[in-house]
C-alpha positions in Angstrom: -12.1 -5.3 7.9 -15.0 -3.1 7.9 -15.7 -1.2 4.6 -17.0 2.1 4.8 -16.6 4.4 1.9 -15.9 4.2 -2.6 -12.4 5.6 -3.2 -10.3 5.2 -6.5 -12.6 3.6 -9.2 -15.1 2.7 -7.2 -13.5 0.6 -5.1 -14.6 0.1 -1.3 -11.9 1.3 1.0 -11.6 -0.1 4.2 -12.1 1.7 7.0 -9.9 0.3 9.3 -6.1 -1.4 7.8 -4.2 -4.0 8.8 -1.3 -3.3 11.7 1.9 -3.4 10.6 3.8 -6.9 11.8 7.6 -5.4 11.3 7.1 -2.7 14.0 3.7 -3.3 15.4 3.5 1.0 15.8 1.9 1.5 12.7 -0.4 0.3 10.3 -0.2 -0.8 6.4 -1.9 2.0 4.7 -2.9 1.2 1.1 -1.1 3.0 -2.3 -2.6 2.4 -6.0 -0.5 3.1 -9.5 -1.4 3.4 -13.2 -0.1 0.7 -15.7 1.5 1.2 -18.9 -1.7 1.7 -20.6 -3.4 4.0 -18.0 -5.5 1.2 -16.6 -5.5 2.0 -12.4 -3.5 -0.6 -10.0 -5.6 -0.7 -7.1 -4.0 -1.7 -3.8 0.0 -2.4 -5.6 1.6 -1.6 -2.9 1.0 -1.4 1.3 3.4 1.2 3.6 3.6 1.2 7.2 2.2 4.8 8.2 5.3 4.6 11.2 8.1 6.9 9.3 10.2 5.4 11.6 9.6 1.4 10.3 9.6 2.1 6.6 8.5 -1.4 5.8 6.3 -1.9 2.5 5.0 -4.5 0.3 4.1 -4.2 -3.3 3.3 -6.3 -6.5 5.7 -5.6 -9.7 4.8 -7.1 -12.4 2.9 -10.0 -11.1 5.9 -10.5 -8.2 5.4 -9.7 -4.8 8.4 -7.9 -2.9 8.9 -6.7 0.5 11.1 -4.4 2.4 12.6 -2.9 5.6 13.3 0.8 4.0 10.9 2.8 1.5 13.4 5.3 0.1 12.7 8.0 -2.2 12.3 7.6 -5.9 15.1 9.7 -8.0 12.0 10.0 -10.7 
């Protein structure tokens, strides 16, 4: 992967992102949280961009978990 710009924190973003294996359409575009104490999550959690394939990946609490469907949060 080619980095290209700083985004959240400083952190290089890259400019290109990984294709997504589940529908091969779209590609795994990055999301990054806050913790408990405020402290940014870079990179928890990776969404295929394809509305259509829904398939994420994402680190809870130091476990990794994957998924077919995003669906929406009733936060």
């Amino acid at each position: 992967m080619e980095s290209s710009d700083r985004g959240m924190g400083g952190v290089e973003m890259p400019s290109t992102y990984p294709a997504c294996r589940m529908c091969e359409k779209g590609v795994l575009i990055p999301l990054s949280d806050y913790g408990r104490d405020g402290a940014a999550i870079t990179y928890k959690a990776w969404v295929c961009s394809n509305p259509e394939c829904g398939f994420h990946i994402r680190i809870d609490n130091g476990e990794i978990s994957r998924g077919t469907r995003v669906s929406e949060s009733t936060k």
